[in-house]
C-alpha positions as CSV (number, residue, x, y, z in Angstrom):
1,X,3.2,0.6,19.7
2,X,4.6,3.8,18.5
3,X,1.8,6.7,16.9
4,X,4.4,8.2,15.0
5,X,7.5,7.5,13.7
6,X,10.3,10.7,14.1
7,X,13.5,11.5,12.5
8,X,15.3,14.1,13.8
9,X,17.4,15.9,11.1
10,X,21.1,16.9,11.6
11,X,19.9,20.4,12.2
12,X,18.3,18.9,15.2
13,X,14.9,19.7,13.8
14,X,12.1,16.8,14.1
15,X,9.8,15.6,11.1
16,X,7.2,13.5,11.6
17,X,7.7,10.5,8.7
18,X,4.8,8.7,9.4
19,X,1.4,9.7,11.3
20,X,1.1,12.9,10.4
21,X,-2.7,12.8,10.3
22,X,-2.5,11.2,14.1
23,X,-0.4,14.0,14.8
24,X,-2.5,17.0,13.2
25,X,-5.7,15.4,15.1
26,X,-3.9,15.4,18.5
27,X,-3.2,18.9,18.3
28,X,-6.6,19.6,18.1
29,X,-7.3,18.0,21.4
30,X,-6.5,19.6,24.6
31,X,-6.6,16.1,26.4
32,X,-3.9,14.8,24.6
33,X,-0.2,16.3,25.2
34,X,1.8,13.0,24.4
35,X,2.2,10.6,21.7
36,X,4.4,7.5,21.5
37,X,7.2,7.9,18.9
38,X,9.5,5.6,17.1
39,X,12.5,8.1,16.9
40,X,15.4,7.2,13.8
41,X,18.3,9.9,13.3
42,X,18.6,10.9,9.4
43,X,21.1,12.7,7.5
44,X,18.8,14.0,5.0
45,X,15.5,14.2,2.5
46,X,16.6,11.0,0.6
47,X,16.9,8.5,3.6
48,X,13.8,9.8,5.2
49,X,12.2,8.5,2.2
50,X,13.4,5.7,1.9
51,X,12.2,5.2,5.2
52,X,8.9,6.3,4.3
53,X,8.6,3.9,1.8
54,X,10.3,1.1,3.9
55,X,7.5,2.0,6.9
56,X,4.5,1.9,4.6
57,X,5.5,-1.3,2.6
58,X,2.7,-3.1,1.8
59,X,0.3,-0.7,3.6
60,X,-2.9,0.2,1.5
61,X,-3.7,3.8,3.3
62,X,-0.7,5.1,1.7
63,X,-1.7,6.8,-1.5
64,X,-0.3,6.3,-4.6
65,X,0.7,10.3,-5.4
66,X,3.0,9.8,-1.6
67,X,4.3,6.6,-2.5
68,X,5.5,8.3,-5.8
69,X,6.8,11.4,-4.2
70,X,9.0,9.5,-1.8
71,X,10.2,7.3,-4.7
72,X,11.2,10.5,-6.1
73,X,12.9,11.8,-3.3
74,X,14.7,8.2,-2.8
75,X,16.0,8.8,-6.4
76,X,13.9,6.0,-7.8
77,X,15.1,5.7,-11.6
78,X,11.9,4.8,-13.1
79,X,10.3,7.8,-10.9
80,X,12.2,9.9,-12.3
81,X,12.2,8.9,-15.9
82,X,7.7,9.7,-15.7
83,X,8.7,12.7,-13.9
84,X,10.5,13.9,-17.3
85,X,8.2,12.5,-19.5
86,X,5.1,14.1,-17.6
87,X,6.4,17.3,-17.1
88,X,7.5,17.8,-20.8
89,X,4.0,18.5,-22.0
90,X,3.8,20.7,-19.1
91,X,1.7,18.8,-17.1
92,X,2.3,17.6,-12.9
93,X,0.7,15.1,-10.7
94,X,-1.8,16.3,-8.3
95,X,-4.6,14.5,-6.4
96,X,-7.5,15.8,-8.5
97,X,-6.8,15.5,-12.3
98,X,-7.2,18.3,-14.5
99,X,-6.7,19.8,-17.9
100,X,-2.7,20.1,-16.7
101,X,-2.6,18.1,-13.4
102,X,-2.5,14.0,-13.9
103,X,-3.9,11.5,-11.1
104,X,-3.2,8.2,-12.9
105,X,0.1,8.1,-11.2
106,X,0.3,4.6,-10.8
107,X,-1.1,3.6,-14.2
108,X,1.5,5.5,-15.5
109,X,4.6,4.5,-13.6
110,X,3.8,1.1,-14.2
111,X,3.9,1.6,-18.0
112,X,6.8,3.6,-18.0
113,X,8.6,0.3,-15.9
114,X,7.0,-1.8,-18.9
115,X,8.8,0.4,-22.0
116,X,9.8,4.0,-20.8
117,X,10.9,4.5,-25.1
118,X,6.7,3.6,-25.6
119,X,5.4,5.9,-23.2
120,X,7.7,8.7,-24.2
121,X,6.8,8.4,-27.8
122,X,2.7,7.8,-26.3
123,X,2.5,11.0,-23.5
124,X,2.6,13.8,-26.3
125,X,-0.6,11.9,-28.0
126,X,-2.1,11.9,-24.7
127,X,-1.7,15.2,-23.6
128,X,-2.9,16.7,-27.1
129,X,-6.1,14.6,-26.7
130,X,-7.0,15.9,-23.3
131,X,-6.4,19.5,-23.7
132,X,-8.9,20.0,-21.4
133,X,-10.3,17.8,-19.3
134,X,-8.3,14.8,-17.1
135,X,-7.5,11.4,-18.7
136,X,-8.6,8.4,-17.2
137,X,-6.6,5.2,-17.0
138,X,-8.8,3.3,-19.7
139,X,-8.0,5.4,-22.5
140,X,-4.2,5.3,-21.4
141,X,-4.0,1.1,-21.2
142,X,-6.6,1.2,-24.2
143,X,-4.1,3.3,-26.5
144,X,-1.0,1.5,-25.1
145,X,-2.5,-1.7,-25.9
146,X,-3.6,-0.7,-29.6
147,X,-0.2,0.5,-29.9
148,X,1.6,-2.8,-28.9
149,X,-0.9,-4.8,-31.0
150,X,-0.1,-1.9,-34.3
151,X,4.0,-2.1,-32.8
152,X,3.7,-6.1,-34.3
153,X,3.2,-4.8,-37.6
154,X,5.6,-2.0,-37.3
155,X,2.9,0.7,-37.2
156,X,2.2,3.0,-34.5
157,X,-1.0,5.4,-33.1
158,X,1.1,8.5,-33.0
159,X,1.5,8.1,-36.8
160,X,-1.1,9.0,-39.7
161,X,-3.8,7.9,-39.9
162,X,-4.4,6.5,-36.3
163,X,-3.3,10.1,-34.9
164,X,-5.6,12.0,-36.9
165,X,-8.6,9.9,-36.4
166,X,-7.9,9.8,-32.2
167,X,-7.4,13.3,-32.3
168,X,-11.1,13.9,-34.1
169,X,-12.5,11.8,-30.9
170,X,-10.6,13.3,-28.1
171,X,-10.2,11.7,-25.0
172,X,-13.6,12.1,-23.9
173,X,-14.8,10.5,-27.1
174,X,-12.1,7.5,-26.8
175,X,-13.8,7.3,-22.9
176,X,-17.3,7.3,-24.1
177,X,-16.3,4.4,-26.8
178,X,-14.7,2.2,-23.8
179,X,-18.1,2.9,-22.1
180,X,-20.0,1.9,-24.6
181,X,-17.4,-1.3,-25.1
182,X,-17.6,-2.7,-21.7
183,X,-22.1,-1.5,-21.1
184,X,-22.3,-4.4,-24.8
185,X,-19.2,-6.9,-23.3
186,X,-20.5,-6.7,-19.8
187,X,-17.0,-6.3,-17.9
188,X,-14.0,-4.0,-18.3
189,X,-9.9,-3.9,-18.5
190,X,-7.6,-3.4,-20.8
191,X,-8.7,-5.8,-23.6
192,X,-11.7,-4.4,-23.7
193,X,-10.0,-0.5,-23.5
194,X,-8.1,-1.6,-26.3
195,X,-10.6,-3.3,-28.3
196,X,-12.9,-0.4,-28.3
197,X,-10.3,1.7,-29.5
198,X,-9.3,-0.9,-32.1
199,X,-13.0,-0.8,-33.0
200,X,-13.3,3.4,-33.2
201,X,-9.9,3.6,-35.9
């Protein structure tokens, strides 16, 4: 069984695809000069991920942020299309969310495979009520959901007065609501996210 899985690039230079941790740890260890390699020849970026992706199918060590960079660099449409909707606000993915870096990658790009038009219209909201701290993925599914429920009736939360009142709260208030939603209901998820928020306007 192969450690680590190899493609040597056209400029003959070799990148380790898969195992880099394996790799980085042998190299601190003077006992160990050899590792077993699966070794595939590439012609570039793209088909490396896509064999990253095709290697780690199914896996559950491989972290949602790497999953999403390789579907970017395989040219994955609906990657692409929250990578222009993210970065429009001036925000970027990153491990540890901030007041411009967003963790709740896969939250995200599974909304934007739902409707990409919703979550366009949705991410400027977002981003206004978390000016400074991270959002969390219960006050994104609780304001999609109020916004499908408000969509039946042709209304929206991005319009007045829904946007004024959410903005009054912030983010952190709309968390603390949820909080409080699912400590009185005894369980969590969405419905209940969107119920709270339902509950606040």
């Amino acid at each position: 069984v192969a450690d680590l899985v190899v493609a040597l690039r056209e400029d003959n230079k070799w990148f380790v695809m898969d195992g880099q941790h394996r790799k980085l740890a042998a190299d601190l260890r003077s006992d160990i000069q050899q590792l077993p390699c699966l070794v595939f020849e590439t012609t570039g970026r793209r088909e490396e991920a896509l064999g990253f992706l095709a290697i780690n199918q199914g896996r559950m060590v491989v972290g949602c942020l790497d999953r999403y960079k390789a579907q970017l660099l395989a040219g994955d449409k609906t990657a692409f299309a929250l990578e222009s909707i993210v970065r429009c606000t001036g925000h970027r993915f990153g491990e540890k969310a901030s007041a411009r870096t967003v963790s709740c990658v896969q939250c995200l790009y599974n909304l934007v495979q739902e409707d990409r038009e919703r979550l366009a219209r949705l991410w400027p909201l977002l981003a206004e009520l978390h000016p400074d701290g991270p959002m969390t993925d219960a006050v994104i599914k609780g304001l999609w959901v109020v916004d499908k429920w408000l969509g039946k009736e042709e209304r929206t939360v991005t319009a007045s007065p829904y946007r004024e009142k959410l903005l009054a709260v912030g983010g952190a208030g709309l968390h603390h609501e949820i909080r409080r939603e699912m400590a009185l209901i005894g369980q969590g998820g969405v419905r209940v996210s969107g119920c709270a928020i339902a509950k606040y306007l």
